[in-house]
C-alpha positions as CSV (number, residue, x, y, z in Angstrom):
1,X,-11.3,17.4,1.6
2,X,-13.3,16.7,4.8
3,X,-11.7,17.1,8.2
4,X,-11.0,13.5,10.0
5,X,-12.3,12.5,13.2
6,X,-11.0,9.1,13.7
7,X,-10.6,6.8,10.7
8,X,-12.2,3.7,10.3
9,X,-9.8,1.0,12.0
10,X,-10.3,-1.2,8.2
11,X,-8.6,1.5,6.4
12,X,-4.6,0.3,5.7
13,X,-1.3,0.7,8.2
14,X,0.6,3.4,6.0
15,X,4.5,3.4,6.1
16,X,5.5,6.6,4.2
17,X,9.2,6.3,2.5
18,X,10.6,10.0,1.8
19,X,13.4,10.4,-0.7
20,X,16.2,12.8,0.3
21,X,19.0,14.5,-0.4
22,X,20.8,17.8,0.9
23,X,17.4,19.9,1.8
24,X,17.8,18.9,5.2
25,X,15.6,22.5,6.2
26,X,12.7,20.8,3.3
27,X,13.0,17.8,4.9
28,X,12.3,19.4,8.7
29,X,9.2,21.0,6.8
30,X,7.2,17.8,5.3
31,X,8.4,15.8,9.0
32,X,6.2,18.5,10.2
33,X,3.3,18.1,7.9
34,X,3.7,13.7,9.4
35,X,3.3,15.1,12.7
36,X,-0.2,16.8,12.5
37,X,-1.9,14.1,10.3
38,X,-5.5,13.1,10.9
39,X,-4.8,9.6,10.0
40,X,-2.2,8.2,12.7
41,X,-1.7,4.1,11.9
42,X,1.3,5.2,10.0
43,X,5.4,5.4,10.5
44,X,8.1,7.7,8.0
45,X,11.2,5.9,6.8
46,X,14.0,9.1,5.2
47,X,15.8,7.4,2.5
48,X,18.6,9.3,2.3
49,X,20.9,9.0,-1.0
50,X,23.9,10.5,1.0
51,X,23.2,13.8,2.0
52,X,26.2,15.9,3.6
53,X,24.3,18.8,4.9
54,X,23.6,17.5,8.5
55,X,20.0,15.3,7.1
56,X,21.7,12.4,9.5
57,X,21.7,14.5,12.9
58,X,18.6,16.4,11.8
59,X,16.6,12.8,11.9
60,X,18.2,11.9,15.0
61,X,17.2,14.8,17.0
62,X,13.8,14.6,15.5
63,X,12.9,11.2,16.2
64,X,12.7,12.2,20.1
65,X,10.7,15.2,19.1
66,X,7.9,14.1,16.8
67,X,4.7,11.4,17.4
68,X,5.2,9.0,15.3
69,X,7.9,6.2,14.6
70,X,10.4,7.7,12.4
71,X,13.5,5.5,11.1
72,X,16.1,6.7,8.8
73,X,18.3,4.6,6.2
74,X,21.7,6.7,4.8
75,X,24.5,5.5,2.4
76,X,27.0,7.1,0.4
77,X,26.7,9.6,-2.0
78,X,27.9,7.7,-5.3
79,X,25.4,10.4,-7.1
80,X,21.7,10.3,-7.8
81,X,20.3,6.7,-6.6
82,X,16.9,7.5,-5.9
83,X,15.3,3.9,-7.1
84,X,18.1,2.3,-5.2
85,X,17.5,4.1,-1.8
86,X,14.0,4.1,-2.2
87,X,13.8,0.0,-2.6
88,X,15.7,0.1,0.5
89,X,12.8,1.9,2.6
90,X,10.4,-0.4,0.6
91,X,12.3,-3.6,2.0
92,X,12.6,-1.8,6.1
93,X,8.9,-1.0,5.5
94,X,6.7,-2.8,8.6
95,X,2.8,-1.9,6.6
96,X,0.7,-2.9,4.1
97,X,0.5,0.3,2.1
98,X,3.6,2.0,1.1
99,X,3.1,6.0,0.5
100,X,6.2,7.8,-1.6
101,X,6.9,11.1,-1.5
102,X,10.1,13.6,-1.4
103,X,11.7,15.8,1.3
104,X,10.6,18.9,-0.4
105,X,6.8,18.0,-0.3
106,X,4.7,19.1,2.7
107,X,1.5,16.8,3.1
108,X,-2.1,18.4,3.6
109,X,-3.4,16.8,7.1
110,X,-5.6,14.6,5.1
111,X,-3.2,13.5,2.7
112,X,-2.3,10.1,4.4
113,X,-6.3,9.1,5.3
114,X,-6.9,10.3,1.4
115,X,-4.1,7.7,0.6
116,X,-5.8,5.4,3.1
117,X,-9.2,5.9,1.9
118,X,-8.6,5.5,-2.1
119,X,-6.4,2.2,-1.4
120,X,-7.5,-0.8,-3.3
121,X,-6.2,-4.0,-3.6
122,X,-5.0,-4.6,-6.9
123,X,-4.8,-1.0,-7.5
124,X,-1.9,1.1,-7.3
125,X,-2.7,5.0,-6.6
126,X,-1.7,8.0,-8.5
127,X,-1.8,11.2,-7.3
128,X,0.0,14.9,-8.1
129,X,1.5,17.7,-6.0
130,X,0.2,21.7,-5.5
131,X,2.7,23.8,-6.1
132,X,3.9,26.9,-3.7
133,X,4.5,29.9,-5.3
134,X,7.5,31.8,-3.7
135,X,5.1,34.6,-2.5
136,X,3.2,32.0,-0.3
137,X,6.0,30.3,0.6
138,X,5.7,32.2,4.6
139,X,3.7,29.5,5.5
140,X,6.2,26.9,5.1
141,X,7.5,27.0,8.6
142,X,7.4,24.7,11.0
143,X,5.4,27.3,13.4
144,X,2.9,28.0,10.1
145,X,2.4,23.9,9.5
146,X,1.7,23.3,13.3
147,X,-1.0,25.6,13.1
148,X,-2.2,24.6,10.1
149,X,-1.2,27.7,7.5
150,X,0.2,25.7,4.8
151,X,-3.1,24.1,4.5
152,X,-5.0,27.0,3.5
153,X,-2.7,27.5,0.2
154,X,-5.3,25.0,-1.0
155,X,-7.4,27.5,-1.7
156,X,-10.5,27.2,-4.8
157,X,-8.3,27.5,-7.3
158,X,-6.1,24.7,-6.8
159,X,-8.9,22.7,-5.3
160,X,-10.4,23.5,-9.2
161,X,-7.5,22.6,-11.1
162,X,-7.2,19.6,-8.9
163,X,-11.1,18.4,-10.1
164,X,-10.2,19.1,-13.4
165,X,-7.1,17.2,-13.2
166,X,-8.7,14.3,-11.3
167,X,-11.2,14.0,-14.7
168,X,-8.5,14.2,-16.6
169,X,-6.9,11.3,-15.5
170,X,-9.8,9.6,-15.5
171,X,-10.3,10.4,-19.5
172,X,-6.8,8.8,-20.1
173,X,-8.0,6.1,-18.3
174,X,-10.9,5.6,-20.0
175,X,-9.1,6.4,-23.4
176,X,-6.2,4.1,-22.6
177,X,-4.0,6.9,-23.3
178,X,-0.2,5.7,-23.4
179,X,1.8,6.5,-20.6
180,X,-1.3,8.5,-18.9
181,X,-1.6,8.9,-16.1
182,X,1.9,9.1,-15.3
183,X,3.3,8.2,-11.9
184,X,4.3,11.2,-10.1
185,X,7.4,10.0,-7.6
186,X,6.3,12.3,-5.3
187,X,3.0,11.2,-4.3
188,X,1.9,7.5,-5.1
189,X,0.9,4.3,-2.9
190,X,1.5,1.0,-3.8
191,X,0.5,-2.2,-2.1
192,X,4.0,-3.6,0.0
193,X,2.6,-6.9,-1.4
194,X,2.7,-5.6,-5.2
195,X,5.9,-3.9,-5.0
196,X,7.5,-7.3,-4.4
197,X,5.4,-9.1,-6.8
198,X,7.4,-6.8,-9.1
199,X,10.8,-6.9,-7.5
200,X,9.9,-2.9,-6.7
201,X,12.3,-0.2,-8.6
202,X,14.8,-1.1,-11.0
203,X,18.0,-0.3,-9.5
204,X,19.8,-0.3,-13.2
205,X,18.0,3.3,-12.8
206,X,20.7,5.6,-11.9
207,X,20.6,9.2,-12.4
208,X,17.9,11.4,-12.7
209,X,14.6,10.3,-14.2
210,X,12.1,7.2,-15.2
211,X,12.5,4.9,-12.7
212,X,8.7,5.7,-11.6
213,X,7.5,5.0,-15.5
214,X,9.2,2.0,-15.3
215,X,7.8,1.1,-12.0
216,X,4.0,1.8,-13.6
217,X,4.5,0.1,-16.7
218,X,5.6,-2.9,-14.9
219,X,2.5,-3.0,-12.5
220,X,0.4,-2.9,-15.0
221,X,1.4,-5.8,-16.9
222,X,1.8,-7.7,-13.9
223,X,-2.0,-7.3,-13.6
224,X,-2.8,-4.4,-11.2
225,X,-4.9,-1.3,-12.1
226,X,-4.5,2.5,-11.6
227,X,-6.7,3.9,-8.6
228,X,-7.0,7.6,-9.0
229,X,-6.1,10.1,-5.9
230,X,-5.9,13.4,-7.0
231,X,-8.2,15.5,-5.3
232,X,-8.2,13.1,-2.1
233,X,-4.3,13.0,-1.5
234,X,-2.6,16.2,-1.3
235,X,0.4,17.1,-1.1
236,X,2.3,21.0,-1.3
237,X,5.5,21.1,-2.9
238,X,7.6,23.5,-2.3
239,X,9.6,26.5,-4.1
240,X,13.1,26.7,-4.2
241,X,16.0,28.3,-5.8
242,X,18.0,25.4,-7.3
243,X,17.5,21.6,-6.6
244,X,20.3,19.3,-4.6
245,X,21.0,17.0,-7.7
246,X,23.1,17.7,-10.2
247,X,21.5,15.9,-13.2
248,X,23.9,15.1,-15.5
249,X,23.1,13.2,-18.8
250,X,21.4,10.6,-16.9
251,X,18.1,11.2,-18.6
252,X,18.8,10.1,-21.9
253,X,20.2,6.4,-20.8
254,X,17.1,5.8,-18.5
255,X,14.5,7.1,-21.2
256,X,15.6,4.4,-23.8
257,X,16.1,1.9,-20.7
258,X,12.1,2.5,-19.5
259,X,11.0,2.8,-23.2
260,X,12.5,-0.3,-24.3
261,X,10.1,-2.5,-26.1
262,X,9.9,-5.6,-23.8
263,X,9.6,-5.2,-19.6
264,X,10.3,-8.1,-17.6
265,X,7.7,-7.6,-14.8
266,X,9.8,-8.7,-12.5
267,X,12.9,-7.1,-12.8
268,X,16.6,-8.6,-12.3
269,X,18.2,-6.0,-10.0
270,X,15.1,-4.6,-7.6
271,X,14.0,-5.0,-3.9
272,X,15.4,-8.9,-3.4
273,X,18.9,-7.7,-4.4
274,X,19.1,-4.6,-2.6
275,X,18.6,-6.5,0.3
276,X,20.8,-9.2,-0.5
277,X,24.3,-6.7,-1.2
278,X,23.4,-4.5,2.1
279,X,22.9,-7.4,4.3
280,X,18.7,-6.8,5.0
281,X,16.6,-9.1,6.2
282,X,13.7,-9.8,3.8
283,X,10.8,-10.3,5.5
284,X,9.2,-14.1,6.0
285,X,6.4,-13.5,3.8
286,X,8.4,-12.6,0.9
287,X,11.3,-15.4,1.4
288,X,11.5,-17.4,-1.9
């Protein structure tokens, strides 16, 4: 990854939407990665599913701290509603090029220009996340991300398996390899334009798991093409002990719901219906 000067002004307005849910210390992490980006046409919306740990104040306080606009959307916790939450950002969001990521996930300076620079129309871009080991996980302050430590974890070993891995997502492409590449939910970019061609995430999603296949298999068959980001758009994500959700038996419900042999491409409960039961304005360009 090459170090940006400034970016060419043709490349895409970025909004980023960030899932999140009780790591309120994660999230203060990857708000810190937003801060020393190289590519600055860009604003964070948190989409938080109803964290109780003090996520709300944290956003508030940080908003007059950090550089770029940041906005936050809460609700209540009625249990995991990540496709719910995140169509909500996707509806507040002001650019052409939405970015998704998680709370835990701490971008490389040049992840957002990568995002910016691999954007197609047409094309929706998949991308995957480098893992930090506990042992490194010392740079995962918000001192050691200021100054830029975190970004030296990509060191040539994950900088090899993420070549590798970037061919090998173009093999499946080339193959047609079912369900390959998947859609990683914490770092892909979709056109604002195509998620509401597609009505965006299928809220009947509830619970942990498939909501992104869903979203993939739909955008496909509405006509648009995978655009593949992996070495250009990288993003840490980080260890921990246990995660915020508790899972349930979610999983099997949305697997036969995202596997099920027909898709409408536009789905019946999505972005337009989100906004319609929490009183959001839709904006003109996407008015029926």
């Amino acid at each position: 990854m090459n170090p940006a000067s400034d970016p060419s002004p043709a490349l895409p307005a970025i909004t980023v939407t960030v899932c999140s849910y009780n790591r309120g210390a994660m999230l203060e992490l990857a708000l810190a990665g937003y801060d020393r980006q190289s590519y600055r046409n860009f604003e964070v919306i948190v989409c938080d599913d109803g964290s109780s740990d003090g996520t709300v104040e944290l956003v508030e306080g940080l908003k007059r701290r950090l550089s770029f606009p940041l906005r936050l959307f809460t609700w209540e916790d009625l249990g995991y509603r990540r496709a719910g939450v995140l169509n909500v950002g996707f509806v507040l969001a002001r650019n052409p090029l939405v970015v998704c990521t998680d709370e835990d996930c701490v971008p490389h300076r040049d992840f957002l220009l990568g995002h910016a620079r691999r954007a197609r129309r047409g094309r929706f871009s998949l991308a995957k996340v480098v893992k930090v080991a506990e042992r490194d996980m010392a740079a995962a302050t918000v001192e050691g991300i200021a100054a830029g430590r975190i970004d030296r974890l990509l060191t040539p070993w994950p900088r090899t398996k993420l070549f590798y891995m970037h061919l090998k997502y173009y093999q499946w492409l080339l193959c047609r390899t079912p369900l390959r590449p998947k859609m990683n939910g914490a770092n892909f970019a979709v056109w604002r334009d195509d998620l509401w061609a597609v009505n965006g995430f299928d809220n009947t999603f509830v619970g942990y798991g498939y909501e992104d296949n869903d979203l993939r298999r739909r955008l496909l068959e509405s006509g648009r093409r995978i655009q593949v980001a992996v070495r250009q758009a990288v993003t840490f994500h980080l260890w921990e002990k246990k995660k915020g959700y508790v899972v349930g038996d979610s999983g099997v419900k949305n697997k036969a719901h995202a596997e099920r042999p027909t898709t409408q491409i536009i789905c019946a409960d999505g972005l337009r219906q989100t906004a319609a039961r929490l009183n959001l304005e839709i904006p003109p360009e996407y008015r029926d």
